[in-house]
N, C-alpha and C positions, 0 to 999 in steps of 0.2 A: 515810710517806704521811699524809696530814691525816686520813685517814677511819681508822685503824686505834689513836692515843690522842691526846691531848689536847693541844691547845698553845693557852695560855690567852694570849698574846699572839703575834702574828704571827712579831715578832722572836724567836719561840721555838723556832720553826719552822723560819726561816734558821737558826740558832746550830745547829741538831740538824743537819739539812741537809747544811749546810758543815761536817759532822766537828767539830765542839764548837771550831773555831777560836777564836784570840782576837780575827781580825781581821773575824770575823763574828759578835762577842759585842754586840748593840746592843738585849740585852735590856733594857737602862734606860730604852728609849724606851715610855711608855705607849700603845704600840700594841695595841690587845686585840682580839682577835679577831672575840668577836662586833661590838663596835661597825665592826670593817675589815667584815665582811660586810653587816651592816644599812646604813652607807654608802654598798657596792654597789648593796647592793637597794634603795636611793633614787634612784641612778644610771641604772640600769636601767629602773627604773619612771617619772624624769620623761624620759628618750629617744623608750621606748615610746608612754605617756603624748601626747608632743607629737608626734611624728610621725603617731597618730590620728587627735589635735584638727585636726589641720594637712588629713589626709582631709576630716573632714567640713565645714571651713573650705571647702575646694575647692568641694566639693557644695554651698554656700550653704546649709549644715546651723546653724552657728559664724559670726555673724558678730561681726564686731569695733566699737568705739566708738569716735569721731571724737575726736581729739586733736591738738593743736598741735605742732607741733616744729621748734624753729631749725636751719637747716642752712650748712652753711658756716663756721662761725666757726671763728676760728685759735685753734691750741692756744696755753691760759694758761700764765703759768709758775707758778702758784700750783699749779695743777696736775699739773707736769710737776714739780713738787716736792714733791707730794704720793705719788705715784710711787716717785718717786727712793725717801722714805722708805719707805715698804713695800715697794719692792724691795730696800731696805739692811738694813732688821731681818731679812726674810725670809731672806736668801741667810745675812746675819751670824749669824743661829745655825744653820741649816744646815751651814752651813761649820764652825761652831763645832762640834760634835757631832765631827766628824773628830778636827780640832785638839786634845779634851779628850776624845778616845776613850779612852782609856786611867785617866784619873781616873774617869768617868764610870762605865766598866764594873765598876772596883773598889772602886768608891764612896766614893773620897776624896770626892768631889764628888756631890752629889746632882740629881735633873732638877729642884726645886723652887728650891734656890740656882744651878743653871744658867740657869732661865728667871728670875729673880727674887730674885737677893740679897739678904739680911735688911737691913732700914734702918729704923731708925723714924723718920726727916722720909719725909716722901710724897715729896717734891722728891728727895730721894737717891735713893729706892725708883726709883725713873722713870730717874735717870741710871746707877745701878746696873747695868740691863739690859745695858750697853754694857762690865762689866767680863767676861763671858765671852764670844767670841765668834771669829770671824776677818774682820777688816778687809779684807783680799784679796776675798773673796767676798762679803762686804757691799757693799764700792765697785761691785765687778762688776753685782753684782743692782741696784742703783741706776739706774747709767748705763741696763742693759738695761734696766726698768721703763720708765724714762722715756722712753729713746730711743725705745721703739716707740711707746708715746703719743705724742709728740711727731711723729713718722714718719706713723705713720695719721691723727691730726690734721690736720696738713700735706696730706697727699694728698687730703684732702677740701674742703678751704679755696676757698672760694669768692672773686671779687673784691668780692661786697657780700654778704653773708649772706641768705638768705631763710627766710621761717615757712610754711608752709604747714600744711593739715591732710594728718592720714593716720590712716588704719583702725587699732585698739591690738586686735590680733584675742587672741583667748582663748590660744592656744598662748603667747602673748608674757606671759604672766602663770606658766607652768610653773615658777617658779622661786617665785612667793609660794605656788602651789600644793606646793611641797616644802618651805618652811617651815613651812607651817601643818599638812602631816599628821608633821612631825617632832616640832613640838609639842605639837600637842591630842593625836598621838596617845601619846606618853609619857605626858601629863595623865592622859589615858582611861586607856590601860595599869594605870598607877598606881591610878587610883581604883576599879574594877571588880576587880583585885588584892586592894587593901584590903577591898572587901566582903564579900569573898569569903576573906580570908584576913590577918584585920589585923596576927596574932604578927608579920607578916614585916617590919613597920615600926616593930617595937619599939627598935630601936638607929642611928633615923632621923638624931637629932641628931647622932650619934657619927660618922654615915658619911652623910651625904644623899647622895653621888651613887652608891654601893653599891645602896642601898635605891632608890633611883630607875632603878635598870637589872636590876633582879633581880624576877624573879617576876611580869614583866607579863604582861597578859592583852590577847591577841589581839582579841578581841570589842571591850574599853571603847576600843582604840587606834582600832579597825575606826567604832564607833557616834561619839565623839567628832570624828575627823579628819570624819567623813560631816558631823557638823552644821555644821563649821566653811568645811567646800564648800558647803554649802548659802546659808549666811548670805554666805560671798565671793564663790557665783556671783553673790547677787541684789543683792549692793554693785556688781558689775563689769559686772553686766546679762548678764551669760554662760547659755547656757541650761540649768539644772540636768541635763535626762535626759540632754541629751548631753553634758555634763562628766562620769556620773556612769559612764557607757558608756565615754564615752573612757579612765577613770583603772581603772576596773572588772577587766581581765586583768593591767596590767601588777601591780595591786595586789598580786595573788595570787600571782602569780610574785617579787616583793618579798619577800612573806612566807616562799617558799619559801626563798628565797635567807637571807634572815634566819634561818632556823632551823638551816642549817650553821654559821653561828656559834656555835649553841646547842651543837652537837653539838661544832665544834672545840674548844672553851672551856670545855665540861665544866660547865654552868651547873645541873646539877640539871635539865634539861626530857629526862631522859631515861625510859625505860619501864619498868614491874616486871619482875623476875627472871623470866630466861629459860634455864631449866637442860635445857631438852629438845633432845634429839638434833637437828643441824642436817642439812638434808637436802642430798645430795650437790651437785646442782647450782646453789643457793644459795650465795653470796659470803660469808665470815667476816663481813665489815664489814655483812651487811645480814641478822644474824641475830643475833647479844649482841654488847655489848662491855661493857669490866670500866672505862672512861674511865679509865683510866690518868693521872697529873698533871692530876687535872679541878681547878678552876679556887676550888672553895670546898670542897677539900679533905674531900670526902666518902668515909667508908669505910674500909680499911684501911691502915695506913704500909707500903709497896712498901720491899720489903729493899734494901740496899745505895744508895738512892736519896740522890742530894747535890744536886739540885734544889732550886723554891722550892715546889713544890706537888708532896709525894711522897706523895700517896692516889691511894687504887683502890676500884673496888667490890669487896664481899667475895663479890658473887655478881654472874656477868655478866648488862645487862639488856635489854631491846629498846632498837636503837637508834631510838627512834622521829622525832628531827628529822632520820635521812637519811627515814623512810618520808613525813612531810611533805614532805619537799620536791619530792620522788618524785610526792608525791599532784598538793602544788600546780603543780607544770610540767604534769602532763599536764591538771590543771584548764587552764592559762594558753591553752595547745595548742587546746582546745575551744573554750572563749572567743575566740579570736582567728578559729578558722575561721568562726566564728558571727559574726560584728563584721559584716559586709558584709550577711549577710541582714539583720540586724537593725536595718541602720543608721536606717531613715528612724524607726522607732517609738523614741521615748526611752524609757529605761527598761528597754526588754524584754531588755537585754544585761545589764543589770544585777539585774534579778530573778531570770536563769539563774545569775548572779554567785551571787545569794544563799542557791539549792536547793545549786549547787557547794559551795560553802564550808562549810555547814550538815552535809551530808551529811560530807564531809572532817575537819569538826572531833569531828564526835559518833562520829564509827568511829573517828578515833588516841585519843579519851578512854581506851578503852577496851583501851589499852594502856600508856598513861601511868600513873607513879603518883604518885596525886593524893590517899595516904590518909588524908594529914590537910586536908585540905577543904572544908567546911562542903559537903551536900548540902540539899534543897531535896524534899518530897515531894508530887506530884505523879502523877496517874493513878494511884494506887494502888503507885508505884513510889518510891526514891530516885536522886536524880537531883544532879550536880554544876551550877553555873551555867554552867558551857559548856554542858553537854550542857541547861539547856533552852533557852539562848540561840540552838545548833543547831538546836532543834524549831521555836522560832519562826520563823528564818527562814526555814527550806524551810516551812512554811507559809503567812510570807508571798509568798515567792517564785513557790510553786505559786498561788497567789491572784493574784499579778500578772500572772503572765505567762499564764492563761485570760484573765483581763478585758482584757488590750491583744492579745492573740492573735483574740479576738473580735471585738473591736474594728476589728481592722487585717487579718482576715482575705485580705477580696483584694491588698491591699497585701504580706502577706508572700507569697501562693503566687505573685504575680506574680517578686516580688524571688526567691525560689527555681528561678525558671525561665530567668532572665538571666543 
């Protein structure tokens, strides 16, 4: 089971699963676990996300910006050839992985000379790609690719083409809205990480994208991804409170889901030792574990182990990214039943967002271990920069949501009556 030790790539999962097979050994694929779950939780959250926006589009909450678009035109072959190709490389290594399973797994052959054989002309490097693969399944994915462009194309083909305008409504944007929080908020991760804990980019050069996925911090992803919504609603004319509402539950439920990667993959975001007697009705999985084969190798060497990551902790600890995610679904849960009363007032679902999440992050601190640190001293206390990044925002939260609750008073006792 994923919840009971570690399996720092997907494909490690299967391989355990299927009886340590060898024809389910496709642990060479760099599939890892946290980034399959974080993924998800992008998945998740632009579905959520647009189906929202799409509510309050309905409502004349959201509207859209006039834009031009030709209709009718017959499919190009430039393009039906551009297809073809990305459906040939696609399937071709696909396919190929089968075909070279065997090299692969035993590491004649590595994924770095499989996707990209050594060449020094560039010009080779590029044709290179086409020495491993399977041609069968390449041709296939080609034709497919294309043939449906070409198919759909077709089907829509007009006998003169026309331009008309039409509404480019906000939900139609969901997709720049998941790039921009995949990358300001790595950015943010990163940099609020480093403020807070710079040792951990000390062997940056060595491994950038190690260092770039390890030890981010929720809050810089959280504040970062927010300003980069802010600046694209007001390029897109989109209306901030209600983008900020719309993206606001599914966010949290993201995060939740993101933190089971933490835990599958054994990433170090787990909690101090937990040596006390677990109580009967409580679950193993949601009282210590010892993260067995976690993922950077922390802890003790696990006897008789012939794996690639054979540590364990030498004392079991809280698992605290099952307790996050635990937390943030039942946050997501609130958030969502609240979405309706709160729709006409921007903001005010978002400022409950921000008491939520404030509260959630400053109670798991406080199981987490976080001992090397840097704290911060305040009110007469010492304090980690989550936990006051959590103070501030349940105080702005609680300040937001009187001033528009005041504000919008009979508006909202109305909407709670309907």
């Amino acid at each position: 089971m994923l919840l009971f030790r570690c399996y720092p790539r997907i494909t490690d999962w299967i391989y355990i699963t299927f009886g340590q097979s060898e024809s389910f050994d496709f642990r060479f694929l760099p599939i890892f676990s946290y980034g399959f779950f974080v993924a998800m939780g992008f998945l998740v959250a632009a579905t959520l996300s647009a189906l929202e926006m799409r509510r309050r589009e309905r409502l004349g909450l959201m509207r859209g910006v006039e834009a031009e678009i030709t209709l009718g035109e017959a499919p190009r072959y430039f393009d039906c050839a551009l297809y073809f190709l990305f459906g040939f490389l696609l399937l071709f290594k696909v396919g190929g992985v089968f075909s070279y399973h065997d090299m692969l797994r035993t590491k004649q052959l590595t994924m770095a000379e499989y996707m990209l054989p050594g060449s020094d002309n560039f010009l080779s490097k590029i044709f290179s790609i086409l020495q491993y693969g399977n041609w069968i399944t390449g041709i296939l994915g080609g034709v497919l690719f294309a043939g449906l462009y070409y198919y759909f194309k077709n089907k829509e083909k007009l006998p003169q083409p026309v331009t008309k305008k039409v509404q480019n409504m906000p939900s139609d944007n969901i997709g720049d809205l998941v790039v921009l929080a995949a990358v300001f908020g790595v950015m943010g991760s990163n940099l609020f990480n480093f403020l807070e804990n710079p040792d951990d980019y000390k062997n940056f050069w060595n491994d950038p994208l190690g260092s770039m996925f390890s030890g981010l911090s929720v809050y810089g992803g959280l504040i970062c991804a927010g300003v980069a919504f802010a600046v694209y609603a007001y390029w897109k004319k989109i209306h901030t409170g209600y983008l900020f509402d719309s993206v606001a539950p599914s966010f949290i439920l993201a995060n939740g889901i993101g933190r089971i990667g933490c835990h599958v993959s054994g990433d170090g975001d787990w909690g101090i030792t937990n040596t006390a007697t677990k109580p009967g009705w409580l679950p193993d999985w949601m009282w210590s574990n010892y993260y067995e084969h976690n993922i950077i190798d922390s802890g003790v060497p696990i006897s008789g182990c012939i794996e690639e990551h054979c540590f364990q902790l030498a004392q079991p600890a809280y698992p605290t990214p099952i307790y996050e995610f635990l937390m943030c679904t039942a946050i997501f849960f609130i958030l969502w039943s609240l979405r309706k009363r709160f729709t006409k007032v921007p903001f005010l679902l978002f400022f409950a967002f921000t008491i939520l999440i404030g509260i959630q992050r400053f109670v798991i601190e406080q199981f987490r271990d976080l001992s090397g640190r840097d704290t911060y001293h305040l009110l007469g206390g010492e304090f980690r920069q989550s936990e006051v990044i959590s103070m501030i925002m349940v105080l702005v939260g609680i300040i937001g949501m009187i001033w528009l609750w005041r504000k919008n008073k009979s508006l909202l006792l109305s909407a709670s009556k309907s």
